[in-house]
C-alpha positions as CSV (number, residue, x, y, z in Angstrom):
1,X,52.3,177.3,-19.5
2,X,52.7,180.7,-21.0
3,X,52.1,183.9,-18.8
4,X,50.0,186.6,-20.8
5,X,49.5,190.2,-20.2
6,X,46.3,189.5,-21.7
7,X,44.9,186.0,-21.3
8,X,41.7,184.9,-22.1
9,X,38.9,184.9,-19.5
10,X,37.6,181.6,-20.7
11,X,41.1,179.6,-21.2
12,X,44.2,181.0,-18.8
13,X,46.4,178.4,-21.1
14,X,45.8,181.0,-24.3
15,X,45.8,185.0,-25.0
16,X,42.5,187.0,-25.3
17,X,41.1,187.3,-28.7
18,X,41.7,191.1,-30.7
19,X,38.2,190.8,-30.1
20,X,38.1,190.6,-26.5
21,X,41.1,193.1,-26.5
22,X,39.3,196.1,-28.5
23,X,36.1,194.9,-26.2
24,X,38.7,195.9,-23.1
25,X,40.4,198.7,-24.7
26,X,36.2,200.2,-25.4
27,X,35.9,199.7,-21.6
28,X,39.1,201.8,-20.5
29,X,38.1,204.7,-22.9
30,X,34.4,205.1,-21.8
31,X,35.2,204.3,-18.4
32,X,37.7,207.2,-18.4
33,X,35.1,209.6,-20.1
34,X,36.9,209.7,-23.7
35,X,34.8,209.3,-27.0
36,X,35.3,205.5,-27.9
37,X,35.2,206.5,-31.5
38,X,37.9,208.5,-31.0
39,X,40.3,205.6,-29.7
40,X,41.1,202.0,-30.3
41,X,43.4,199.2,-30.7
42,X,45.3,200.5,-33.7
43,X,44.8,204.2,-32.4
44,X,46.9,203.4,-29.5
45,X,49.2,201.1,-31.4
46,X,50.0,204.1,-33.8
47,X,50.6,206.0,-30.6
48,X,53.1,204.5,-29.3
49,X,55.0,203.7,-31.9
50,X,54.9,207.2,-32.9
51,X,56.1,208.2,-29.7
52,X,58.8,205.6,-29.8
53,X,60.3,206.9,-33.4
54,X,60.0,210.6,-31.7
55,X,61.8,209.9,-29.0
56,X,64.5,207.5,-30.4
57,X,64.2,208.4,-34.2
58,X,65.1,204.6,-34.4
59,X,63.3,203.6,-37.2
60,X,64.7,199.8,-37.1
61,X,63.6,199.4,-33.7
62,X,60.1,201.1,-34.7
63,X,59.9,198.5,-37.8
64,X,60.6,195.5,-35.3
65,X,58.1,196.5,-32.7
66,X,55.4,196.8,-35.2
67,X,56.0,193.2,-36.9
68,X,56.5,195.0,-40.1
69,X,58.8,193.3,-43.2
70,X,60.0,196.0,-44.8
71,X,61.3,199.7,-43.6
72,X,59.0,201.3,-46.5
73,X,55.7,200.4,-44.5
74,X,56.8,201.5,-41.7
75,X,57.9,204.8,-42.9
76,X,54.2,205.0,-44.6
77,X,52.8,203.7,-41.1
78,X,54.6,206.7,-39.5
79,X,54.3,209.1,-41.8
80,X,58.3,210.0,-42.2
81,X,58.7,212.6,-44.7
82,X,62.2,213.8,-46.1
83,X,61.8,216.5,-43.9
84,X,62.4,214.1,-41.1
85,X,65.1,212.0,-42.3
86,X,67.1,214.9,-43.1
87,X,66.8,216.7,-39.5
88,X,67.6,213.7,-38.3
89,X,70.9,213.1,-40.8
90,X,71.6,216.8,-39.6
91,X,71.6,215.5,-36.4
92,X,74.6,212.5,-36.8
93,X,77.9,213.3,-36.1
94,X,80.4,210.9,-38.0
């Protein structure tokens, strides 16, 4: 049997549908007070990836967490601009 951080509430064997996750997700933000329209799944997926290339400026690692096949939607997805990839080329010793 598989352990998931989100398993369904009808089956314990299987995950929770994105269904019943953005259902969850809709709880947490109301229940905190925050606009649900404001925040959802991909919202917070965005997030953290964005946070993750900020802090890291790991792009490959980024790509991977996200599931994505090539480097160019993830550079879309984060919104690198040349700006970016040359402070952080400035940034590289070799």
């Amino acid at each position: 049997m598989e352990d998931y951080a989100f398993p369904s509430r009808t089956d314990h064997a299987t995950h929770m549908s994105t269904r019943q996750y953005a259902r969850l997700v809709d709880e947490w933000v109301t229940g905190i007070g925050l606009p649900s329209e404001d925040y959802g799944t991909h919202s917070l997926r965005r997030t953290k990836a964005s946070i993750i290339y900020k802090a890291t400026g790991n792009l490959r690692a980024v790509q991977i967490l996200l599931g994505d096949m090539k480097i160019e939607s993830t550079v879309r997805y984060l919104g690198v601009d040349v700006e970016d990839a040359l402070t952080l080329a400035e940034g590289t010793e070799i």
